[in-house]
N, C-alpha and C positions, 0 to 999 in steps of 0.2 A: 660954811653957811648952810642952815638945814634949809630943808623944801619940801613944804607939803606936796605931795603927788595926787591929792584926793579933791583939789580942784584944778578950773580952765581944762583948755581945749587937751582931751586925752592925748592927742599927734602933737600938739605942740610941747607939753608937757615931757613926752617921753622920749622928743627928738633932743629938746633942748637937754635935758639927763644923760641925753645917750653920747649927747658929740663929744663934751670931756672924755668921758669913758674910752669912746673910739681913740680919740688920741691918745692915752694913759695905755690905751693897749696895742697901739702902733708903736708909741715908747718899747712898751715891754717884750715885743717882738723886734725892737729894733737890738735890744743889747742880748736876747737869745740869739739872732743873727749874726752879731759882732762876733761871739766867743767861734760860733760855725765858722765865718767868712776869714778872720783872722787867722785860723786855727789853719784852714784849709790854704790859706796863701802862702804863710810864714812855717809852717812845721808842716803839714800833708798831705796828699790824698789818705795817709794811713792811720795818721792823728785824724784828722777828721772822720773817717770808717769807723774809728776807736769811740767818738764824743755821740758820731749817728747810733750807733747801735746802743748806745743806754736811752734814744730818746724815751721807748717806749717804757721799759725799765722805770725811767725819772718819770713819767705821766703816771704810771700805777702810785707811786708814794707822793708826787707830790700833786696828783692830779685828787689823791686822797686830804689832802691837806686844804689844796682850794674847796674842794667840795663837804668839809666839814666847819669851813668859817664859814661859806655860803651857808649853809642850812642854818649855822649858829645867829647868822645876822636876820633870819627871815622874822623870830620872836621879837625882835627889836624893834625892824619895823613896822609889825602890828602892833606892837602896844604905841610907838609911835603915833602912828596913823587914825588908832582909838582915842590918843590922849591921856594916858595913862602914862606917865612920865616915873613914877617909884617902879612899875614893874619893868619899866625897861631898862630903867639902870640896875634893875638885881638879877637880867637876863645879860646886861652886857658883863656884868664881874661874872656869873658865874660862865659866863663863854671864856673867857678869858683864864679862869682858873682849872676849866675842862683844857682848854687850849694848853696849857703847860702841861698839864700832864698826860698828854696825846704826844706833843713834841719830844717829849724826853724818851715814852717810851718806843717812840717810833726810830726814833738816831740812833736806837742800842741796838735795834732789832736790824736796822737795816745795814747799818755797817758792819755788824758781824756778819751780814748773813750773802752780802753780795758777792762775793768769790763763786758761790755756790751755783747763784743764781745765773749769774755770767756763764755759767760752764751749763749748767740745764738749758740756756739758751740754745748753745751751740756756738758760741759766737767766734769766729774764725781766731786762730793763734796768734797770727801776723798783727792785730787790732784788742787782744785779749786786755795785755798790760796800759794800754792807753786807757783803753776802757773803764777798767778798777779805777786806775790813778783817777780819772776825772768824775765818773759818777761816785766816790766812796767820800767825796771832797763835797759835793753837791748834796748828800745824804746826810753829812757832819752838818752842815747849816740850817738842815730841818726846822732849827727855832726861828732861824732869822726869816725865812721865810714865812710862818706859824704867823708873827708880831706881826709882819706886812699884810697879808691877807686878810686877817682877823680885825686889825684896826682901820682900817680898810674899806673893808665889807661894813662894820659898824655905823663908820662915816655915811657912809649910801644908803645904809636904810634909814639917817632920816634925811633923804634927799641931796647929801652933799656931794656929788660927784667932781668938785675941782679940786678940791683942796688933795687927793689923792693923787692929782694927775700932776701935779706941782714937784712932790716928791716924787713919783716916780718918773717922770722927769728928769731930774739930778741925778737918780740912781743910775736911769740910761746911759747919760752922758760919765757920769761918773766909771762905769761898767767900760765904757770903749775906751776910755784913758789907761784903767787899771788893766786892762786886757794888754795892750799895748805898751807899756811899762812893764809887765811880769815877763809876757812873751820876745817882745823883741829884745827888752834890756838887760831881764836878770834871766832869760834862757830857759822860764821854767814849762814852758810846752803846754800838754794838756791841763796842767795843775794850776799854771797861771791863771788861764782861760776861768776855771772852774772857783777858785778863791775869787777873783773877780766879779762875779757871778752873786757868790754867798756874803760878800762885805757889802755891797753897792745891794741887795738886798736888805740885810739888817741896818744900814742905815736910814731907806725909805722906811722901815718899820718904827724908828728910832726919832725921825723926823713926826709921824705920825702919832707917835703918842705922845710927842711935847705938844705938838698942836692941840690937843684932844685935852692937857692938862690945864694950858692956857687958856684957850679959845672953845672952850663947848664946854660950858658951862653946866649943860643938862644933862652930860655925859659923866660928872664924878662924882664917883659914886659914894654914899656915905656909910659908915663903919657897918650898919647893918646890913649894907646890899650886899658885903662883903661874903656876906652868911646865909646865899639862897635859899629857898628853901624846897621840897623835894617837886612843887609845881614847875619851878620854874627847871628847873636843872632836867625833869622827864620833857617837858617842852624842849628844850635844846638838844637834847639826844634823840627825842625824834623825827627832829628835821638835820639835825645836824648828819648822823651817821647813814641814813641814809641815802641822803645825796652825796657824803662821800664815798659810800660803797660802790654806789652809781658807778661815778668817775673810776671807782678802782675796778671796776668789772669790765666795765669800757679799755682801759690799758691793757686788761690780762688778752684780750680779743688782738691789740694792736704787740702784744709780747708775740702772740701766735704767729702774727704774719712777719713781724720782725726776724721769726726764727726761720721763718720760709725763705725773706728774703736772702737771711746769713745764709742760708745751705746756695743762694746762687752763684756766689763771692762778693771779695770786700771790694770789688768795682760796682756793683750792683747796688750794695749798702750804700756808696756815698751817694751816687745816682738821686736816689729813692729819699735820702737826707736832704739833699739839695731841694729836692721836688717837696718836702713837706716842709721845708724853714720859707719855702717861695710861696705856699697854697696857704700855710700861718697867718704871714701876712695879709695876702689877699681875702682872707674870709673874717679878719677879726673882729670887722663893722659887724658882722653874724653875734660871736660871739658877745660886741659888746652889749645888743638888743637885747639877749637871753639874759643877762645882768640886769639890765632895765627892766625889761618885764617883771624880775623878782620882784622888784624893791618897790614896782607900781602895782601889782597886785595884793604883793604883802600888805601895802600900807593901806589900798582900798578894803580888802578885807578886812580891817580892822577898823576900818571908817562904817562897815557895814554896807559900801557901794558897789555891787556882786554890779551891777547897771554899768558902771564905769568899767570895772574890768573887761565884763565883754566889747566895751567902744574901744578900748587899748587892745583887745588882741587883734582886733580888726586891724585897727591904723598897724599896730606891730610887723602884721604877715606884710603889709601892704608894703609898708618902707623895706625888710628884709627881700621880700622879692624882686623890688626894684632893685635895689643894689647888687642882688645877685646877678642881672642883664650886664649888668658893667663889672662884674670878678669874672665872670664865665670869657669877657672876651678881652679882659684882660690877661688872663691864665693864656689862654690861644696863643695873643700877639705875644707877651713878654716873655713867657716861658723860659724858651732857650735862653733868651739875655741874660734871663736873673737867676738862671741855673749855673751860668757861665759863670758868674761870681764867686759860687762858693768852690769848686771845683779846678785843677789843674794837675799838670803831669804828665802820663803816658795815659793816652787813651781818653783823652779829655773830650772828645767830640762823641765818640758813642753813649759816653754818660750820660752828654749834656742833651741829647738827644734821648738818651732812658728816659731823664728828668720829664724832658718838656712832655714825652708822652704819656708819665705821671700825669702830669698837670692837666692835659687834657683831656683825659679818659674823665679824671675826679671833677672839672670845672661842668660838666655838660647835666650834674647829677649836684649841685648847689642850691639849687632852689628846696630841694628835700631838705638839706643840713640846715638850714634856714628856718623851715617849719619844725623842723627836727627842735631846735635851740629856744625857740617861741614859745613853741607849745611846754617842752618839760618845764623852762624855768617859772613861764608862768605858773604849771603847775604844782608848782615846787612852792611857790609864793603863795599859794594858796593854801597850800597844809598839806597835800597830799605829795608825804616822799614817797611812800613804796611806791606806786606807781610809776615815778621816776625812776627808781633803784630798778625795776622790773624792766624799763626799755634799757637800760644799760645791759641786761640778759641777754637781751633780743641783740643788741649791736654784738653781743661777745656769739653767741650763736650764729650768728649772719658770718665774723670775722672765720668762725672755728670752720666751720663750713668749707668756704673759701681756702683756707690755708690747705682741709684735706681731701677734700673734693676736687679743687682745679687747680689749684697750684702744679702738682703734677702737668696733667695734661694741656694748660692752658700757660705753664711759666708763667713773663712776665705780666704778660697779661690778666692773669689775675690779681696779682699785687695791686696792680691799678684801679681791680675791681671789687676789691676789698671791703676802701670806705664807702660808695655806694650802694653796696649790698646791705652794711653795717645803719648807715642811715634811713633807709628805707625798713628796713626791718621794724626798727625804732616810733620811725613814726605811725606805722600799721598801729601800733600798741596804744601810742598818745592820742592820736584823732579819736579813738573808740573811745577811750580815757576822758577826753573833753564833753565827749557828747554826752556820756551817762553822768558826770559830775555835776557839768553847769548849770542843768536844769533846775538841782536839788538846791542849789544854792541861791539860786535866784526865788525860789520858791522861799526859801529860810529866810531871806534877806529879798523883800520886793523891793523894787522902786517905789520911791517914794515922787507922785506928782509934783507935789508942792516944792521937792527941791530939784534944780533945773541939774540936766546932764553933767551940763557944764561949769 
């Protein structure tokens, strides 16, 4: 079901958008979870050191993947939002047709080339072969995930945020069954884990484009959208890449400290896994805002109402900060517990005690990640990727930093102070960004009296 975002109350507007979301990505962190928590009861501490040590790895490629449908969908929802319904269908085929051949050439590049990669990390011996086996498996599926995101992200920019959270959904549930079926019945370990992962994947993506063939009507496309042309295709590559350079500049920061962490052992790695599958969850309502912001921005921009956006980033920081009062002291109290879950073996308490003092160092430093996710996606939604792309520098610079400046003399303590350095960095760069941007625009695009805020 689409939804204008360009009228009523901005808060009301962008909660009601955001709460599917949150749930679709409390789903989505519930079956990344599954493959962790199973992985770590039923086959290791070592298979699990093996699955932690590609997270960051898996966020460079496919953190690159999210962040190239997100840009792809932002032209959608301004033509959307404008009402221009042929440009947005000859922006969604040609996303789509960019979209395959990014997948294709991305799954050649990266599965030949992870052996490599794995071993420039540093990544301990004991955890090498779990490693390949389950990220080379996660890389093979590149497309399936491509189709989920892409179609997806499409849906959202004009407004529809349930019909996403439906399939992914099934995929979740689907994901902890096949998890549990490969692993404990047919014995295949990290691999199961990782197939489970990429099937339950490609079917929420598979689900999504029957929906989209059936049911959105304004979504198909006809033979000549087929055939974009050189406007619209420079519009999507320059928001699309971008903001997934962003994201992949962002990972190579979290490779760095990854490789710091591997140099402390693979008791430390799972430690530090535990602590970011338990910090995933509790900040996802963050992430799911910075997704609503896009898709509210994009689409007022394209309505011409620069007025509105600025009442949505108001309401935006407002809600994200509040929520953050209640991750911060929920990371505190639950910490240990839900570190305790993914974790067991010899030495299980001082992990689980690493974890939780992950968690706490990172929860006290959430209200920045918060502004941090606000600010770029709205201003991402606005047109302006480099600037985005550019605080993704600033996090890689903050992480590089850390990994060789204190890592040494501060150990684990700087692990934990990593991503705060990395978010604060970031947002230095976006606040200046907002302030010199908005002005112009609202200048370009006044309010209009005659039509109300709201």
């Amino acid at each position: 079901m689409v939804k204008d975002m360009t009228r009523g109350n901005p808060l009301r507007v962008i909660l009601l958008f955001c709460g599917p979301l949150v749930l679709g990505n409390l789903f989505q962190q519930l079956y990344n979870m599954a493959d962790t928590l199973i992985v770590g009861r039923f086959v290791g501490v070592t298979a699990l050191a093996g699955v932690g040590s590609t997270g960051s790895l898996s966020f460079l490629v496919l953190g690159f993947v999210t962040g190239v449908c997100s840009g792809f969908s932002i032209p959608v929802a301004q033509h959307f939002g404008a009402g221009d319904y042929r440009r947005m269908r000859r922006s969604a085929a040609g996303a789509v047709l960019l979209s395959a051949g990014i997948a294709l050439f991305l799954t050649t590049v990266t599965v030949l080339s992870t052996p490599a990669i794995l071993t420039l990390m540093d990544t301990p011996a004991d955890i090498f072969s779990d490693a390949y086996l389950y990220i080379v498996i996660i890389f093979g599926g590149i497309p399936a995930t491509m189709l989920y995101n892409l179609l997806s992200g499409i849906l959202r920019a004009l407004g529809d945020s349930r019909t996403p959270l439906f399939f992914l959904t099934a995929a979740a549930l689907l994901n902890i069954v096949l998890d549990l079926v490969f692993i404990l019945c047919f014995g295949m370990g990290v691999a199961g884990a990782a197939w489970a992962t990429v099937l339950s994947q490609g079917i929420s993506g598979l689900l999504c484009l029957l929906y989209i063939a059936r049911r959105v009507p304004l979504l198909r496309p006809e033979r000549e959208d087929w055939r974009p042309g050189a406007p619209e295709l420079r519009q999507l590559l320059f928001m699309g890449l971008p903001m997934a350079l962003q994201f992949s500049i962002t990972a190579v920061g979290t490779i760095i400290i990854q490789a710091a962490v591997n140099a402390l052992g693979s008791g430390v790695v799972a430690a530090v896994t535990a602590g970011n599958k338990v910090q995933n969850l509790l900040v996802s309502p963050l992430d799911t805002m910075g997704i609503t912001m896009a898709t509210y921005c994009g689409q007022n921009l394209g309505a011409e109402r620069i007025d509105r956006v600025r009442a949505g980033l108001r309401a935006g920081l407002g809600a994200s900060l509040l929520y953050c009062l209640f991750a911060t002291g929920a990371s505190v109290a639950l910490g240990a517990p839900l570190s305790r879950l993914f974790l067991t073996g010899e030495g299980v308490e001082e992990m689980v005690a690493l974890s939780a003092r992950f968690l706490a160092v990172n929860s006290f430093f959430f209200p920045t990640l918060g502004l941090l996710l606000v600010l770029r996606n709205s201003i991402q939604g606005l047109g302006f990727g480099m600037p985005a792309m550019a605080a993704g520098v600033f996090e890689l610079a903050a992480r590089w930093a850390v990994a060789f400046c204190l890592v040494e003399p501060l150990q684990y303590l700087a692990v934990c102070l990593a991503n705060p350095a990395a978010w604060i960095a970031a947002d230095l760069l976006l606040i200046w960004v907002y302030f010199r941007e908005l002005p112009g625009l609202l200048r370009r695009y006044p309010p209009n009296p005659e039509i109300p805020l709201y």
